[in-house]
C-alpha positions in Angstrom: 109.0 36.1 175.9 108.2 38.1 172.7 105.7 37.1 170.8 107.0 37.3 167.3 111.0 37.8 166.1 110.6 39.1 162.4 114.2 38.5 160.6 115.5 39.9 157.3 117.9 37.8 155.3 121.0 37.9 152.7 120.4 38.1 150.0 119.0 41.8 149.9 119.8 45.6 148.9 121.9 47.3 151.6 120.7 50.8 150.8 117.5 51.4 153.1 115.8 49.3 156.1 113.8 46.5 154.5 109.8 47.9 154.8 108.1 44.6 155.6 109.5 43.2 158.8 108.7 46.9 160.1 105.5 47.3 158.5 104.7 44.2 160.1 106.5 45.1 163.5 104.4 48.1 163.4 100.8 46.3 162.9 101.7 43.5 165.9 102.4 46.3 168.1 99.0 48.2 166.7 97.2 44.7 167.7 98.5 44.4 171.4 101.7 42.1 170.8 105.2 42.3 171.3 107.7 42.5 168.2 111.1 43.2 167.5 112.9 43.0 164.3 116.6 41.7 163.5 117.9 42.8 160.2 120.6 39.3 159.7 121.3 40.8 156.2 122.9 44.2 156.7 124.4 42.6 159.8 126.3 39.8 157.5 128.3 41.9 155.3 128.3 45.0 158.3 130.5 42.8 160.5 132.5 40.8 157.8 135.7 42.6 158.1 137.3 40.7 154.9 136.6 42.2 151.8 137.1 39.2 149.7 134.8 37.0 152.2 132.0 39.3 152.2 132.0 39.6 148.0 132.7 35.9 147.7 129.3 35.0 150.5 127.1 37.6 148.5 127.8 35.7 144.9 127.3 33.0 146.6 123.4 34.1 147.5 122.6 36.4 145.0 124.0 34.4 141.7 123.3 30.7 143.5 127.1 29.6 142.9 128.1 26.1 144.6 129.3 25.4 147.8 132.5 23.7 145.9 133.3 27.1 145.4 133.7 28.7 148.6 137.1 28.3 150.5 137.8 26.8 153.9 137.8 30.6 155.3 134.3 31.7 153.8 132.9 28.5 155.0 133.9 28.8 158.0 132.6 32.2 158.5 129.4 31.6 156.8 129.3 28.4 159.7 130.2 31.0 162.7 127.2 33.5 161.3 124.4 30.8 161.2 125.8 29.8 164.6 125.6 33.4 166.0 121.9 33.7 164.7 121.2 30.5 166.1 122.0 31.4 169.5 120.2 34.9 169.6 117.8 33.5 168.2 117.3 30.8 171.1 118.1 33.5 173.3 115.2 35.5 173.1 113.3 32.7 172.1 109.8 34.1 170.4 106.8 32.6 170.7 106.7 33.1 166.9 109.8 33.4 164.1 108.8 35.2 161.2 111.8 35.1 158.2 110.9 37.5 155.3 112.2 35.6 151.9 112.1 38.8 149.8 113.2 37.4 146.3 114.6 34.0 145.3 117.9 35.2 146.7 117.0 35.2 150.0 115.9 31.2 149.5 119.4 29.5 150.2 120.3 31.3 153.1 116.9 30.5 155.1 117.0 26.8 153.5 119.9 26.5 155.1 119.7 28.8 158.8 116.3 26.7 159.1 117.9 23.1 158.6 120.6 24.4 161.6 118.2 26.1 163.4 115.0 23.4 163.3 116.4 20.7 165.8 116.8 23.3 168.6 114.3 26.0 168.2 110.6 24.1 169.1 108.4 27.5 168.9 106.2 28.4 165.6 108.4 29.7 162.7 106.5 31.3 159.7 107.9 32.9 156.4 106.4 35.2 154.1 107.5 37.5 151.0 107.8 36.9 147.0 110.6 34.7 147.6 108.6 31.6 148.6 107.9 31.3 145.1 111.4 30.3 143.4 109.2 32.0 139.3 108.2 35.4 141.2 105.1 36.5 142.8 103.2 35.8 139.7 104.2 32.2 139.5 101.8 29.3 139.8 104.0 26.7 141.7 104.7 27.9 145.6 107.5 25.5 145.7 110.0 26.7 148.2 107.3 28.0 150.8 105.5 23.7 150.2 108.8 22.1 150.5 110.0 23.7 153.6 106.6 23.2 154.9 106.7 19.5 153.7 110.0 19.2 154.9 109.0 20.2 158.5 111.3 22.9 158.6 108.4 25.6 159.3 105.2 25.4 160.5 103.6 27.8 158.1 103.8 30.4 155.5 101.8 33.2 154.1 101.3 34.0 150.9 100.3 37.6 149.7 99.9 39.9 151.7 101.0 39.5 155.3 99.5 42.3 156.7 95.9 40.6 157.6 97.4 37.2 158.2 100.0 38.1 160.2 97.6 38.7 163.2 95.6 35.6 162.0 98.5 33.1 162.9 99.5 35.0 166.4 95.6 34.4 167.3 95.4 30.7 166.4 93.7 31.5 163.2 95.3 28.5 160.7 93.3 28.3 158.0 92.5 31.5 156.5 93.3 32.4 152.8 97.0 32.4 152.3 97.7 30.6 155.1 100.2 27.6 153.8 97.2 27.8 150.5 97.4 30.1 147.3 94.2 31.9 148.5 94.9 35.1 149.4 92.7 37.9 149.3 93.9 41.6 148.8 93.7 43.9 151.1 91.1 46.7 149.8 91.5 49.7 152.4 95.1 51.0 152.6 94.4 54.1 154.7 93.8 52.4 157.9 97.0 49.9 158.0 99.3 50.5 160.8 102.5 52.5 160.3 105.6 50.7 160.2 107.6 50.6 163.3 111.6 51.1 162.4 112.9 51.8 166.1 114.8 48.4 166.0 116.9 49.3 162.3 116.7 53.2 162.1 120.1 53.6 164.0 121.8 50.7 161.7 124.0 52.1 158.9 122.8 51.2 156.0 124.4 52.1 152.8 122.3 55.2 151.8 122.4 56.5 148.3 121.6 59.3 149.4 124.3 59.4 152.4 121.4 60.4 155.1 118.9 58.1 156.5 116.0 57.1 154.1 112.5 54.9 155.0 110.6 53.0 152.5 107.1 54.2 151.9 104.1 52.7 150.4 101.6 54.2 148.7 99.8 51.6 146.5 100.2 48.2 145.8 99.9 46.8 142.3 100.1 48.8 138.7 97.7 50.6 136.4 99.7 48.9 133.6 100.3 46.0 132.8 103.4 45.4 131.0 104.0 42.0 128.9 107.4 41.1 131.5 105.7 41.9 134.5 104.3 39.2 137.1 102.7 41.7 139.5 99.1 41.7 138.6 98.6 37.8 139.4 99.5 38.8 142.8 97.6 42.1 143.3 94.5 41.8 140.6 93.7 45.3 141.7 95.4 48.2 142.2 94.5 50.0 145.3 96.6 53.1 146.5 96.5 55.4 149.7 95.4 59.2 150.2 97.4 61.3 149.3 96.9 63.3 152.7 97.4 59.5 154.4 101.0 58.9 152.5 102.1 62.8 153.7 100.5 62.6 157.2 102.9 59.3 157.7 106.0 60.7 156.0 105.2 63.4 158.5 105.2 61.3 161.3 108.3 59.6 160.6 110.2 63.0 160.3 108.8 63.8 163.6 109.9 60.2 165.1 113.0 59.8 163.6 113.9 63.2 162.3 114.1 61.6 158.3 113.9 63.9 155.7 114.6 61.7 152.8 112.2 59.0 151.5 111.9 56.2 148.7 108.5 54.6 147.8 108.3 50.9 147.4 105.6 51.1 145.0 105.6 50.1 141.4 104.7 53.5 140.5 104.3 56.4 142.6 102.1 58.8 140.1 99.8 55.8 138.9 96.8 58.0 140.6 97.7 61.5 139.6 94.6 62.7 141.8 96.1 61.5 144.6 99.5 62.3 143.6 98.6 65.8 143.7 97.0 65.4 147.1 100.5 64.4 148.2 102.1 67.1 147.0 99.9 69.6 147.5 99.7 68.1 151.3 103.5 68.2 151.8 103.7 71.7 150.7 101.1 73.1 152.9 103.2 71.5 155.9 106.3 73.1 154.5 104.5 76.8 154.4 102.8 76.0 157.7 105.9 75.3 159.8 108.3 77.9 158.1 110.3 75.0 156.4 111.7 75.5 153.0 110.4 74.0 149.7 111.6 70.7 149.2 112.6 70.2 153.1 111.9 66.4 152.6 113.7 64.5 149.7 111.2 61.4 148.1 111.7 59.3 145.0 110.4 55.9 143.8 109.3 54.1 140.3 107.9 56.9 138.2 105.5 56.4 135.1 106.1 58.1 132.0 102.6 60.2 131.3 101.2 62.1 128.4 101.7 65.9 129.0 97.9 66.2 129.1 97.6 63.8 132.1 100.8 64.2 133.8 101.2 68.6 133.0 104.4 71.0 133.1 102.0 72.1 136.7 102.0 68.8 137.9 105.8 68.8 137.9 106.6 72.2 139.0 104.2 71.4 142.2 105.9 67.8 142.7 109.5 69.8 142.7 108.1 71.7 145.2 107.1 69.1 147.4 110.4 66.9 147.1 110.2 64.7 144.5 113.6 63.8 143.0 115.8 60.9 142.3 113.1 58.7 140.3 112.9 55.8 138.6 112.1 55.4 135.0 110.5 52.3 133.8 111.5 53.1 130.2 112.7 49.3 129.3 113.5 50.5 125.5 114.3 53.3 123.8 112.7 52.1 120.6 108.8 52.7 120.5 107.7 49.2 118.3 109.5 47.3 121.4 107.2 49.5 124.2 104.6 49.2 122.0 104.9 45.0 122.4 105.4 45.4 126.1 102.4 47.7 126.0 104.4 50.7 128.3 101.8 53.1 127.4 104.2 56.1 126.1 105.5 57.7 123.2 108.8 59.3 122.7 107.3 62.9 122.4 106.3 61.8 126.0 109.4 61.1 127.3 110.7 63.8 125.9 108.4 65.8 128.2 109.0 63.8 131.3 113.1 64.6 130.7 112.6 68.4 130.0 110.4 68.9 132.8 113.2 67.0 134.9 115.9 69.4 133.9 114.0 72.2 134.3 112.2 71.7 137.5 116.1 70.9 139.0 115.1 66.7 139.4 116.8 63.6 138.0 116.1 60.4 137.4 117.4 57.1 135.9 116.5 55.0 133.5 115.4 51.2 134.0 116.0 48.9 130.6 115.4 45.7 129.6 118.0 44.6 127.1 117.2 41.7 124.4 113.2 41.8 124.6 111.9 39.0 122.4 110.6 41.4 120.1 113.8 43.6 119.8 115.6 43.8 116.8 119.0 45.0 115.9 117.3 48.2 114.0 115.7 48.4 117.4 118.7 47.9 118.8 120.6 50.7 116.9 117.6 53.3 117.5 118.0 52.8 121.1 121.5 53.8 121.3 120.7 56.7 119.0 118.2 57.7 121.6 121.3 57.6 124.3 122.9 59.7 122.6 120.3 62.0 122.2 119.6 62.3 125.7 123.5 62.7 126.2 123.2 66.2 127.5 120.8 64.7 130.1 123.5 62.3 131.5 126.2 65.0 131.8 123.8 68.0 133.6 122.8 64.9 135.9 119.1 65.1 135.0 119.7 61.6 134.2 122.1 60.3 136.9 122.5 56.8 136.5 121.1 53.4 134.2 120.2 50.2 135.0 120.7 47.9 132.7 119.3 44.8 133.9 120.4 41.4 133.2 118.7 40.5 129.5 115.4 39.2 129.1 113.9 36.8 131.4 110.5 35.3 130.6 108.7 34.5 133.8 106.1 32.4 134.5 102.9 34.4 135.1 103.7 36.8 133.1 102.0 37.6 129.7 105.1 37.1 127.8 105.1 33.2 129.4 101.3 33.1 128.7 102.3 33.9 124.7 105.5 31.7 124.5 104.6 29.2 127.2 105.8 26.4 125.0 109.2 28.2 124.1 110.5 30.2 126.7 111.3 29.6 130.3 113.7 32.3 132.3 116.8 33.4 130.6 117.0 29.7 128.3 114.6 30.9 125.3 114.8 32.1 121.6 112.2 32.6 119.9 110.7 31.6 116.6 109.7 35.4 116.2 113.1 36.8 116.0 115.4 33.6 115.7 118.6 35.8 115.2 118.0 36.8 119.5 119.7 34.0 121.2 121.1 33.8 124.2 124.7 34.9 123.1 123.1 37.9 121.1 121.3 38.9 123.8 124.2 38.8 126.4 126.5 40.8 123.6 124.0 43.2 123.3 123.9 44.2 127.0 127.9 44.0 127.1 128.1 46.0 123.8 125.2 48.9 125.0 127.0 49.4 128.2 130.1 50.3 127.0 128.7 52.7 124.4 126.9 54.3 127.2 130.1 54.7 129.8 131.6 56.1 126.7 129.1 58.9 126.1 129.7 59.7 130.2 126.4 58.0 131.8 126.8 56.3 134.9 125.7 52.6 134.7 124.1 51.1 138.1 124.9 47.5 139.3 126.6 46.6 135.9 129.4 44.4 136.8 126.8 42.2 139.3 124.5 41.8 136.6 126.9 40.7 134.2 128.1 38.2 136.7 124.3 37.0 136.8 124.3 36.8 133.2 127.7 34.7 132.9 126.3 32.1 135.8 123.0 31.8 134.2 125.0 31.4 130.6 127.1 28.6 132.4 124.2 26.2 133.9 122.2 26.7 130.3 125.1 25.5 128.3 126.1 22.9 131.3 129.5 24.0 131.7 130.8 24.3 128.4 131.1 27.8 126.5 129.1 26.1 123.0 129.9 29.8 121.3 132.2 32.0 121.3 130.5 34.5 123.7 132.0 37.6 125.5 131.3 37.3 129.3 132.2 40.8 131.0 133.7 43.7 129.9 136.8 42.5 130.9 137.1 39.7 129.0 
């Protein structure tokens, strides 16, 4: 007998091995205990031969569509799948199940596997992730982790940070801080966690971006910022971040393991300590020069920060090409500065001009992350952001900028210091705002339709648009109950 199965479930991305049941395979092991890990959403839509089945079961977790709206054959097959994990599951029957509920997507799926699953597995099941809070990480209601426990359907479930607690529950240890409480206490000393363990996924074929095997790394959890939408600093007050010589010496080992070259960082920003950013760098190409590998031999990306050229300088950027770095992510939310200003992004346009021009010239690309319909955002702002697009035209063509994410629209989330500003007014997508009353829901939702099509005209490639739009038109549906109040254009298509 095992003594903990750690399970990943729909609904999540497809295009790496998820980094906590690993990370937390890898720290078991570290302590003396047996773990394997069983990744239940890549296997899913992996074994679903029929196309129409597998889109139909992920709209149906990832956009919370009804039951009434599945056929008799996607039924069926969802019924066979929580079957077939039932019966592994009882087959190697843990002395611990540990289900990680990354996001609110991954809720109905494990509501539903744990109702099936309760009256004939007796052992100790646990769950763990952001996704025990329906609002986010920063919210101030655990509801889904309470009513499961309420509900008897788990015995317990951690909140925060697993890494301590984990350990805590396999030695009998029940009531320490985040243990089924709100308590938790952050984890100071990064450097000295165990590395994750990814021998049970790293032969699984996920869908890689980059079309060769990638591992999540961490480097630091929280953000030096602290942007107006964002919920992450209730979660982690502080931020804390790893050595740059640690990250590198574990990147290293993997390569070695697993013969990876190509890495994406899980952290919200990957340059928020440019000291130890450096170190990384500076670490990586040492082992490059040492073992009479080329420049750039390992491929490494994650969520970027724009930085003034006197933090962030045209050295920095050369040495991080060097090292790797490519394929990052933008946090730019807006293209108009009196919006970033509001959500208090920290960076001018002079300063993304920067970031872009030392992208194209050090040979690296990126792509932009927006937030369409900000509460502040007017339709001048609006009409300077797409000027800005096609500004930075040139960018989308060379590939220095190879892809946008659009987003959804707006949400206001609770924990969040927009929610702490408009707690009265706003809750999720259902707000407008006595601020700017002209940015209702249906303005909001055209703008995102009407700046996507402007930008596939000018030749940028737009990530995960048609999903999101999908998102958008089931959220637009349960606000206005059903019924289309205003004339509103849904998708593209339409």
């Amino acid at each position: 007998m095992i003594d903990i199965l750690l399970i990943n479930v729909p609904q999540i991305s497809l295009v790496y091995p998820p980094a906590a049941t690993s990370l937390l395979k890898g720290i078991c092991e570290h302590h003396g205990y047996t773990a394997q890990v069983k990744d239940y959403n890549l296997k899913l839509y992996s074994e679903c031969t029929d196309v129409v089945i597998a889109q139909k079961l992920d709209q149906y977790f990832s956009l919370n569509i009804t039951e009434a709206e599945l056929d008799v054959a996607e039924k069926d097959y969802l019924d066979s799948y929580y079957q077939h994990i039932i019966e592994e599951i009882v087959s190697i029957n843990p002395r611990w199940l540990g289900i990680s509920v990354f996001t609110f997507q991954c809720q109905l799926f494990t509501k539903q596997l744990l109702q099936k699953l309760r009256p004939v597995f007796k052992n100790q099941i646990l769950i763990g992730g952001a996704g025990i809070s329906t609002n986010g990480i920063g919210a101030y209601a655990n509801d889904f982790g309470t009513a499961l426990l309420a509900n008897n359907l788990i015995n317990f479930y951690i909140r925060g940070e697993g890494d301590v607690n984990i350990i805590n529950l396999l030695q009998g240890k029940y009531d320490a801080p985040g243990i089924n409480n709100d308590l938790a206490n952050q984890i100071d000393d990064l450097d000295n966690i165990a590395y994750p363990n990814y021998d049970d996924v790293i032969e699984l074929e996920y869908r890689y971006t980059s079309k060769t095997p990638q591992i999540p790394i961490t480097s630091s959890r929280g953000c030096v910022r602290k942007c107006s939408f964002c919920d992450i600093h209730v979660a982690w007050k502080k931020y804390r971040f790893r050595s740059g010589i640690s990250v590198a010496n574990e990147m290293i080992y993997h390569f070695k393991k697993y013969n990876v070259t190509n890495f994406w960082f899980t952290d919200s920003l990957i340059n928020g300590s440019v000291k130890n950013f450096r170190e990384l760098c500076e670490t990586l190409a040492a082992f490059y020069k040492n073992n009479n590998l080329p420049s750039k031999f390992f491929s490494w990306g994650g969520q970027f920060i724009v930085r003034n050229p006197t933090v962030f300088t045209e050295a920095d950027y050369q040495l991080a090409a060097i090292a790797g770095m490519n394929g990052v992510a933008l946090g730019i939310e807006s293209l108009s500065e009196s919006v970033r200003d509001h959500m208090k992004k920290g960076f001018t346009d002079d300063d993304l001009d920067f970031t872009l021009a030392q992208m194209h010239k050090n040979d690296m690309n990126c792509y932009f992350l927006m937030i369409v319909g900000y509460p502040t955002e007017t339709e001048q702002d609006f009409n300077v952001g797409i000027e800005r697009f096609k500004q930075y035209k040139k960018y989308a063509l060379d590939g220095t900028i190879y892809g946008v994410n659009l987003g959804s629209t707006a949400s206001i989330d609770e924990g969040t210091p927009l929610h702490e500003e408009f707690h009265s007014e706003a809750v999720g997508f259902d707000w407008t705002l006595a601020i700017n009353p002209q940015l209702t829901f249906k303005e909001r939702i055209n703008r995102r339709i009407k700046l996507q099509e402007i930008l596939m005209e000018l030749g940028y490639k737009i990530w995960n648009g048609d999903s999101q739009l999908l998102r958008l038109k089931e959220a637009y549906k349960k606000i206005t109950n059903g019924k289309y109040k205003t004339k509103i254009r849904i998708s593209l298509t339409e």
